[in-house]
C-alpha atoms as one frame of an Amber mdcrd trajectory, in Angstrom:
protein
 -28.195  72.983  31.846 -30.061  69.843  31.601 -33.902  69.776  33.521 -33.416
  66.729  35.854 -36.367  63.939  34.930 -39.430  64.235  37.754 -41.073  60.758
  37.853 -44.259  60.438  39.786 -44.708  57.825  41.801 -48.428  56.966  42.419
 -50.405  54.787  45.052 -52.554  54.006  47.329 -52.780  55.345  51.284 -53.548
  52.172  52.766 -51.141  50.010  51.783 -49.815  46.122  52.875 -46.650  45.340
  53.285 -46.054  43.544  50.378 -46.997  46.725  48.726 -44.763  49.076  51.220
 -41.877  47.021  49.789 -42.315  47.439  46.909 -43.125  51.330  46.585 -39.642
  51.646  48.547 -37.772  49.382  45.402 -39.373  52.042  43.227 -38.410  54.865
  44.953 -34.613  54.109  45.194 -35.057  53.202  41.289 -36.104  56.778  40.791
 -33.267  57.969  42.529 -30.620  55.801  41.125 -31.759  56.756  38.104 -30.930
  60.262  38.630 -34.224  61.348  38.818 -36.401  63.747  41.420 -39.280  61.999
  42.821 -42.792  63.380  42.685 -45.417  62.342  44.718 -48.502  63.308  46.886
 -46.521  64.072  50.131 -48.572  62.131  52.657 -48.508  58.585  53.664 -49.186
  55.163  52.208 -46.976  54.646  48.641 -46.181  57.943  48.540 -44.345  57.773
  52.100 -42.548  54.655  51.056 -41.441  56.079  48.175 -39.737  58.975  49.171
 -37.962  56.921  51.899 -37.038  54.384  49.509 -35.603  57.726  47.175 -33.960
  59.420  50.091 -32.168  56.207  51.075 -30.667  56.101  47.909 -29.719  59.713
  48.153 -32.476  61.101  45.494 -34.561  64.243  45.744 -38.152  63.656  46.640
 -40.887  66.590  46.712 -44.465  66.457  47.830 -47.461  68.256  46.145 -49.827
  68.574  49.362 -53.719  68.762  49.302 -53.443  70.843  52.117 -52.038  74.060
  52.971 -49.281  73.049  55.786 -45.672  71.889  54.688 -45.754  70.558  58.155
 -48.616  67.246  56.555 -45.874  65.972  54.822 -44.380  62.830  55.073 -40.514
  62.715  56.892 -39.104  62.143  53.718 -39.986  64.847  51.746 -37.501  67.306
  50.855 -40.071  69.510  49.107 -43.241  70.551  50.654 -45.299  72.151  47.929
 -48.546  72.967  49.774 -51.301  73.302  47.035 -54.620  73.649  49.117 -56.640
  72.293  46.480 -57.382  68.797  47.711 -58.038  65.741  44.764 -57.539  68.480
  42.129 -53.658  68.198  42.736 -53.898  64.893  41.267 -53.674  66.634  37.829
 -50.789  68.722  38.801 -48.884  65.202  40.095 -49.681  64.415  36.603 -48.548
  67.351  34.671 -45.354  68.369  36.006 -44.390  64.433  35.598 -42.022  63.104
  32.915 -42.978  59.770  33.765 -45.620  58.348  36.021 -44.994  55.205  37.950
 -48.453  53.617  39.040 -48.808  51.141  42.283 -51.836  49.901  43.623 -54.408
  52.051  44.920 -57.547  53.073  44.754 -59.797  56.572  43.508 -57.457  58.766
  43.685 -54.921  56.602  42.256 -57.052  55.899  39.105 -57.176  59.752  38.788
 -53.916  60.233  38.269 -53.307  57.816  36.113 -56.293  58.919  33.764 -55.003
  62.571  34.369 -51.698  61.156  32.977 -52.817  59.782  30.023 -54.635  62.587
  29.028 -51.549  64.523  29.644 -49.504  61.651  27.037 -46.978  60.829  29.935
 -46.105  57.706  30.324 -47.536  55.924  32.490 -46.124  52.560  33.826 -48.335
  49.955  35.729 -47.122  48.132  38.228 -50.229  48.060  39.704 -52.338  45.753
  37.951 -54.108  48.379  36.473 -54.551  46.946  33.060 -55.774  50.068  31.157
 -55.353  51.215  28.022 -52.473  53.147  26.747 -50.669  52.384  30.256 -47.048
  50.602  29.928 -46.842  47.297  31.667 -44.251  46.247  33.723 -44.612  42.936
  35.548 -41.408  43.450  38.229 -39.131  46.048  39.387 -35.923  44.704  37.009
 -38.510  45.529  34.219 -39.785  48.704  35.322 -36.138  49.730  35.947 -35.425
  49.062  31.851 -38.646  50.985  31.123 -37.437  54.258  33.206 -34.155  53.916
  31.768 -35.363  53.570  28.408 -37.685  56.461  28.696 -35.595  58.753  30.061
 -33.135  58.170  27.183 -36.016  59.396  24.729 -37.443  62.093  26.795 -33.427
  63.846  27.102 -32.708  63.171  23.235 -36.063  64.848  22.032 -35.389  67.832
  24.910 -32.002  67.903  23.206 -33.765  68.129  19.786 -35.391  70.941  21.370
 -33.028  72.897  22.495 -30.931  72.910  19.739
């Protein structure tokens, strides 16, 4: 059996709409792409995301800083209640294949660092401009990046698991 890809898509809470748009374009990429989406579970990107997953039919779980499934967003099919707060930010990280980063703020910047350190990759479409981080400059370009990463990350599992 294959392990289905987990991409997590990062953000901020307080978000414009410009920026609502666009985490919902990212989310259905995820999920046309076959892939679950990972997020934070609450609202902002990570709300927009899953909807924009779930409309597409894709599989969306939430890693809460809380301890109530009932904090999570309405489109979360996963409510993974962590009570741990900002330190779940290096779980989102972790348990990523690939890490999709929107604007945001703190938190946000966490993750991504988290991510690095982890060697994920991490693609900005956020303006982040930091090092190691894979730029994309619009969604047709982050699509090719996801598709072209999760081509690499299923031939070396396949490597693996020969």
């Amino acid at each position: 059996m294959i392990q289905r890809i987990i991409i997590s898509v990062i953000g901020g809470h307080d978000i414009s709409k410009k920026e609502c748009a666009l985490a919902q374009k990212v989310g259905a990429l995820v999920a046309q792409a076959g892939a679950v989406l990972m997020c934070g579970g609450l609202q902002g990107v990570m709300r927009e995301a899953s909807k924009g997953a779930r409309r597409k039919g894709g599989l969306t779980i939430g890693l809460l800083p809380g301890k109530e499934k009932s904090d999570a967003n309405p489109y979360i099919d996963i409510a993974l209640p962590t009570s741990i707060g900002f330190a779940r930010n290096a779980i989102v990280a972790c348990s990523a294949d690939i890490i999709i980063a929107l604007p945001g703020s703190h938190g946000t910047n966490s993750e991504i660092c988290y991510g690095l350190v982890f060697n994920r990759p991490v693609i900005d479409l956020g303006n982040w401009n930091l090092p190691g981080m894979i730029k994309a400059h619009n969604i047709k370009e982050t699509q090719k990046i996801i598709k072209d990463l999760i081509k690499k990350i299923r031939e070396n599992r396949l490597k693996y698991d020969a």
